[in-house]
C-alpha positions as CSV (number, residue, x, y, z in Angstrom):
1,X,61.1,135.8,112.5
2,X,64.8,136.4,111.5
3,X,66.6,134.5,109.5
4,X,70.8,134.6,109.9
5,X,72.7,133.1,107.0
6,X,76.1,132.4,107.3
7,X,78.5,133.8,104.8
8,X,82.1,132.9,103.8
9,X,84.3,135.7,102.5
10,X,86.6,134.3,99.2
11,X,89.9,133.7,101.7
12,X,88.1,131.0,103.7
13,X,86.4,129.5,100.1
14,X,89.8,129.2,98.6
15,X,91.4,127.7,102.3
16,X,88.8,125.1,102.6
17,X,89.6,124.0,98.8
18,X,93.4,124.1,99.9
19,X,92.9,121.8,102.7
20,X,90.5,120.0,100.7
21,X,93.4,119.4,97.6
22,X,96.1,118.8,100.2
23,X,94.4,115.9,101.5
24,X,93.6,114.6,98.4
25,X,97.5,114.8,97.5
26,X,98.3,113.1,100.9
27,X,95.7,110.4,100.0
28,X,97.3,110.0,96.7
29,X,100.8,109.9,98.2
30,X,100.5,107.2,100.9
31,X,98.8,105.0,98.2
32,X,101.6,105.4,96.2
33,X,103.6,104.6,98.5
34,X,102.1,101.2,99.6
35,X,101.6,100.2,95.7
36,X,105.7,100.9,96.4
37,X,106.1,99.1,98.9
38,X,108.0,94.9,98.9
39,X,107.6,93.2,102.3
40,X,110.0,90.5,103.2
41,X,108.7,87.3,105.1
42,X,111.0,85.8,107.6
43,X,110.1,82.5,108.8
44,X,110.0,82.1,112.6
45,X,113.6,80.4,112.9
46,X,114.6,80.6,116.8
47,X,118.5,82.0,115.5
48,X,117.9,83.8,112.7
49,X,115.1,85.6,114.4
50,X,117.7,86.3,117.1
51,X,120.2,87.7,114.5
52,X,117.7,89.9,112.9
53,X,116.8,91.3,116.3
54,X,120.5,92.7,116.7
55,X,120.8,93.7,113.5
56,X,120.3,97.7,113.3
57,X,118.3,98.9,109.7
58,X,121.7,100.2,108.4
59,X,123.6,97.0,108.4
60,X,121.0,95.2,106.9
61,X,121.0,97.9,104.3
62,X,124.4,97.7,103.9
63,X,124.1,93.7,103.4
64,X,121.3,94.3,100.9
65,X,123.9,97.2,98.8
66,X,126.6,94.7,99.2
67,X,125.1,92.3,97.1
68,X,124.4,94.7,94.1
69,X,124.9,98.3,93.8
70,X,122.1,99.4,91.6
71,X,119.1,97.6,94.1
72,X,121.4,100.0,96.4
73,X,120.3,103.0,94.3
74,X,116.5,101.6,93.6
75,X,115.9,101.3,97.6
76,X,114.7,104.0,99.3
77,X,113.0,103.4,103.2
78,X,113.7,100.4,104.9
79,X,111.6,99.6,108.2
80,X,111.7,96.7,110.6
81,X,108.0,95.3,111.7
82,X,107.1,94.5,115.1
83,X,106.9,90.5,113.4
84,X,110.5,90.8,112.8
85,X,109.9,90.9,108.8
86,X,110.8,94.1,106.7
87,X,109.2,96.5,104.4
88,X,111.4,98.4,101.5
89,X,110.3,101.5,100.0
90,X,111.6,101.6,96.6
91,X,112.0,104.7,93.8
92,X,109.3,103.3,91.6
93,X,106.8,100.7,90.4
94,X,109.6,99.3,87.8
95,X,111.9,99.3,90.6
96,X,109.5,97.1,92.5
97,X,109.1,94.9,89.4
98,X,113.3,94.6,88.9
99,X,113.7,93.6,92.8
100,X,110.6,91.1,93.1
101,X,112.2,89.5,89.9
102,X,116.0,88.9,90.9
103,X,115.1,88.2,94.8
104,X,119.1,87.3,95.0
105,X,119.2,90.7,97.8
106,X,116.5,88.5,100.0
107,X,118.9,86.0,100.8
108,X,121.6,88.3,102.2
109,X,118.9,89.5,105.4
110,X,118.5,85.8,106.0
111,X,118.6,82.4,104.7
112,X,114.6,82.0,105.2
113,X,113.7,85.1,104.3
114,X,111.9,85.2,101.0
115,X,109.5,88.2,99.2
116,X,105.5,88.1,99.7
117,X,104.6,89.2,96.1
118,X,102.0,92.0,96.2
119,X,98.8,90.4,94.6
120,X,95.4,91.5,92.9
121,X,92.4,89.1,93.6
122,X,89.9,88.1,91.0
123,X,86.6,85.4,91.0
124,X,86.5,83.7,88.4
125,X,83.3,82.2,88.3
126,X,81.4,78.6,86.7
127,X,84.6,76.7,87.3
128,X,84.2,73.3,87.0
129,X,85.8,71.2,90.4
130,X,87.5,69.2,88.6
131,X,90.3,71.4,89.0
132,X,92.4,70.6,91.6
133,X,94.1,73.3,93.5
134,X,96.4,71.0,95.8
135,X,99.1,71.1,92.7
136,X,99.2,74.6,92.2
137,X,101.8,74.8,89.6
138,X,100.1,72.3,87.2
139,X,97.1,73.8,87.3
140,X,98.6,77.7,87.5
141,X,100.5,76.5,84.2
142,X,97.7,74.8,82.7
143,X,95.3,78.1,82.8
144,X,97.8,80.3,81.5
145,X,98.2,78.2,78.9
146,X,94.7,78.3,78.1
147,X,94.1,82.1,78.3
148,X,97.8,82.8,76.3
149,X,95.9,84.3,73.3
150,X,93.3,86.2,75.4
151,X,96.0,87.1,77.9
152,X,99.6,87.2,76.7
153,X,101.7,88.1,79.5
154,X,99.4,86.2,82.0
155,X,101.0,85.9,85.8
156,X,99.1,84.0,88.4
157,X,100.8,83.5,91.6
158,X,98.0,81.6,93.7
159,X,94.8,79.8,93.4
160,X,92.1,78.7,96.0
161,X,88.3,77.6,95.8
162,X,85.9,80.6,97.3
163,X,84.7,77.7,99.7
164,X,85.1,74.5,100.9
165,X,83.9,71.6,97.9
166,X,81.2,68.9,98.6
167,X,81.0,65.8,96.9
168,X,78.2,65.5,94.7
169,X,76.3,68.7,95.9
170,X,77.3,70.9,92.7
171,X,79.7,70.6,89.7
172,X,80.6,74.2,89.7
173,X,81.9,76.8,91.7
174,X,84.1,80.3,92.2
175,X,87.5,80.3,92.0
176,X,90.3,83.4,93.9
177,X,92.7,83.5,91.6
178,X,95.8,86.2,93.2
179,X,97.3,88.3,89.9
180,X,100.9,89.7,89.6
181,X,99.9,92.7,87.8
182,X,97.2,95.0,88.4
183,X,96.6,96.0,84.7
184,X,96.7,92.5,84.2
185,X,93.9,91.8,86.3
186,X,92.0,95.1,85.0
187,X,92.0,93.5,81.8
188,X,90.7,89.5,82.9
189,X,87.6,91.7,84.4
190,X,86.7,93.0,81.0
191,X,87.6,90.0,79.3
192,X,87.1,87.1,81.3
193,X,89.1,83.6,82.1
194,X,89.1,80.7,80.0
195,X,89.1,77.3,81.7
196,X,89.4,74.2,79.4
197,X,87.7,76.3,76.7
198,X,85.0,77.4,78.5
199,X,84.2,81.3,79.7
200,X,84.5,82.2,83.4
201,X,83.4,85.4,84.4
202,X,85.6,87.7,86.6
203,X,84.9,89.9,89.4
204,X,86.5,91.7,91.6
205,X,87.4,89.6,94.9
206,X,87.7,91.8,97.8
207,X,89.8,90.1,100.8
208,X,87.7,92.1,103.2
209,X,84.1,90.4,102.1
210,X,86.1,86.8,104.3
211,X,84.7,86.7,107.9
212,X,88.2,86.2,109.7
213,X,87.6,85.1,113.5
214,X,90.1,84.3,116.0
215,X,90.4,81.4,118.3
216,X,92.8,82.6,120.7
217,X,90.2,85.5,121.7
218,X,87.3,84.7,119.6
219,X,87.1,88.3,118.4
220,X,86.7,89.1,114.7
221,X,88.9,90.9,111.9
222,X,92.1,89.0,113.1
223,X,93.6,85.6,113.3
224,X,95.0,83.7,116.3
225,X,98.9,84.6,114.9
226,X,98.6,88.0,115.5
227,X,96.4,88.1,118.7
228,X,97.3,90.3,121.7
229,X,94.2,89.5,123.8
230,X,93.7,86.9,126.9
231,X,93.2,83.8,125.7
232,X,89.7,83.1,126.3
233,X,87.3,79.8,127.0
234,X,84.7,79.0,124.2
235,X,82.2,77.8,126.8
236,X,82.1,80.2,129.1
237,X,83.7,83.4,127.9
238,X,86.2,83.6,130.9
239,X,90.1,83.8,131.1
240,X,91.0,80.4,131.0
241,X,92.1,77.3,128.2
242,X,89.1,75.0,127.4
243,X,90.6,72.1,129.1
244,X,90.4,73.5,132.5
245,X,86.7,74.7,131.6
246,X,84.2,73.4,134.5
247,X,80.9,75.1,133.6
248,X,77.7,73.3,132.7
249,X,75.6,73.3,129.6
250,X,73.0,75.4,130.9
251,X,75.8,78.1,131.6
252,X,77.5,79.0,128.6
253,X,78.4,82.8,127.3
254,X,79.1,84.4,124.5
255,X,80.9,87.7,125.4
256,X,80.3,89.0,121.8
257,X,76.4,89.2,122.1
258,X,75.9,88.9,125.5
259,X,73.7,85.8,125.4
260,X,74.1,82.0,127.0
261,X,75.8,80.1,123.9
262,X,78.9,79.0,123.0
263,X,81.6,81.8,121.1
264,X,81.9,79.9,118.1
265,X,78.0,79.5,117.4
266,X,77.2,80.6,113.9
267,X,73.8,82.0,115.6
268,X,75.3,84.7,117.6
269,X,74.2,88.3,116.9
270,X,77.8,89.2,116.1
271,X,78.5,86.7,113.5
272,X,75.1,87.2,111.6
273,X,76.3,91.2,111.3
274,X,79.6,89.9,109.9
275,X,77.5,88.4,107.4
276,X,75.5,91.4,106.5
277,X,79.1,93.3,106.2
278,X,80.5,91.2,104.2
279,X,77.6,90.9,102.1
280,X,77.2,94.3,101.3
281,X,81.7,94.5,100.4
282,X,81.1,91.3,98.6
C-alpha cells in the first residue's frame, strides 16, 4: 500500500499567506469604510422625490460644497440608493463626527431630508416598567442624568422595550438602548447602566437575534417596505390579496413549510427555525 503525500514548495506557502493577508486587508478596508459611512433619509415626498430623481450626484455635491467648503474637503464618495436616499463616504471617523453634528449640509439635498445617526445597541437588563418609552426625550435625559458620573459623555439616541409589556405579568424587563459612540457602548458593557439608582446589566444587543417577517410576501429577513415579491394570500399561499381569498378552512397552505396552515402561524416549521437562529445570535 502506497501512500502519496502532497507537498508545497515555499512559493506556493508564501502565495497562499499573500492571498490569505490580502483578504484580511480587504476585510479590514470595507469595514472601515462602512464605520465611514453617513446615510441620508429622504422622506417619501411625491416632488421632492421627483427632484432628487433628476438631480445627477455632482450637483447635489456641488449643493452640499456650496453650503460650506470644508464639509467639501471632508466628503469623499457620494452614491445615490435605489430608495432614493444617499450614502457619503467621508475622510475619517472625526469627519463623520463634525458632519452628523452640524447637519446644516442635509438641508441643501432636500427640505425632508435628515441624517440616520449610525447606532450601537445594548440590553440593559432588570429594568423596571415603570419607565415609559413613549416620551423618549424625558426619559433619554433622565438616564443620562443618572449614569453622568459612571458615564460622562453619555449619548443615547433611542430607547425601546425588548418586547411587548403586560400588565401585571412581571415588574421587570430588558431594555435596547441605541448608543452614539461605540467606545461609549464598550465601556456600559463593562460597567453597566444605572436606572433610578439601581444596576442594570448590559449586553450586547444584536439586531439580527429579531425575527423580521414580511406581510406583503410572508417571507422572512425583510419587511413589507422593501419587498419585491408577489404579494401573496395568508390563507392560501396563492397570488392574490386576502379580500378576494375564496378557499375553505380545511384548505389552507403555508408555502414556507409545505403544510395545510395559515402563513402567519407561529407553528410552522419555518418560524420555529427562526427561533433556533436567533437563539443561538441572541
Amino acid at each position: 500500500m502506497h501512500f502519496t503525500f502532497k507537498t508545497s514548495s515555499w512559493i506556493n506557502v508564501a502565495r497562499e499567506e499573500a492571498t490569505i493577508k490580502k483578504q484580511q486587508f480587504r476585510n479590514d478596508l470595507s469595514l472601515l469604510c462602512k464605520k465611514r459611512e453617513i446615510l441620508v433619509k429622504i422622506r417619501k415626498m411625491k416632488k421632492e422625490m421627483k427632484e432628487i430623481q433628476k438631480r445627477l450626484i455632482d450637483q447635489i455635491f456641488q449643493e452640499i460644497a456650496n453650503a460650506s467648503t470644508t464639509q467639501r474637503n471632508l466628503i469623499v464618495l457620494l452614491c445615490k440608493l435605489e430608495s432614493e436616499d444617499i450614502t457619503l463616504h467621508v475622510m475619517s471617523l472625526k469627519a463623520q463626527a463634525a458632519l452628523e453634528k452640524t447637519q446644516t449640509w442635509v438641508k441643501k439635498i432636500a427640505s425632508s431630508a435628515h441624517v440616520m445617526r449610525r447606532s450601537f445597541a445594548i440590553l440593559a437588563h432588570d429594568v423596571h416598567i415603570t419607565l415609559n418609552t413613549s416620551n423618549q426625550k424625558m426619559i433619554i435625559k433622565r438616564l443620562i442624568k443618572n449614569n453622568m458620573r459612571l458615564h460622562k459623555d453619555l449619548e443615547m439616541l433611542r430607547i425601546a422595550w425588548l418586547k411587548k409589556i403586560v400588565k401585571n405579568e412581571k415588574t421587570h424587563s430588558s431594555l435596547i438602548v441605541e448608543i452614539a459612540i461605540e467606545s461609549m457602548m464598550n465601556r456600559l458593557l463593562d460597567v453597566n447602566m444605572l436606572n433610578s439608582y439601581q444596576e442594570c446589566l448590559c449586553k450586547l444587543f444584536e439586531k439580527n437575534s429579531c425575527i423580521t417577517q414580511c406581510y406583503k410576501c410572508f417571507d422572512f429577513d425583510h419587511i413589507t417596505r422593501f419587498c419585491k415579491n408577489e404579494e401573496c394570500c395568508f390563507k392560501c399561499a396563492d397570488k392574490h390579496h386576502i379580500k378576494k381569498c375564496v378557499v375553505l378552512m380545511n384548505k389552507r397552505w403555508c408555502m414556507n413549510c409545505n403544510d395545510s396552515h395559515e402563513l402567519w402561524r407561529h407553528s410552522c416549521f419555518k418560524w420555529k427555525l427562526q427561533i433556533k437562529q436567533s437563539e443561538e445570535i441572541f
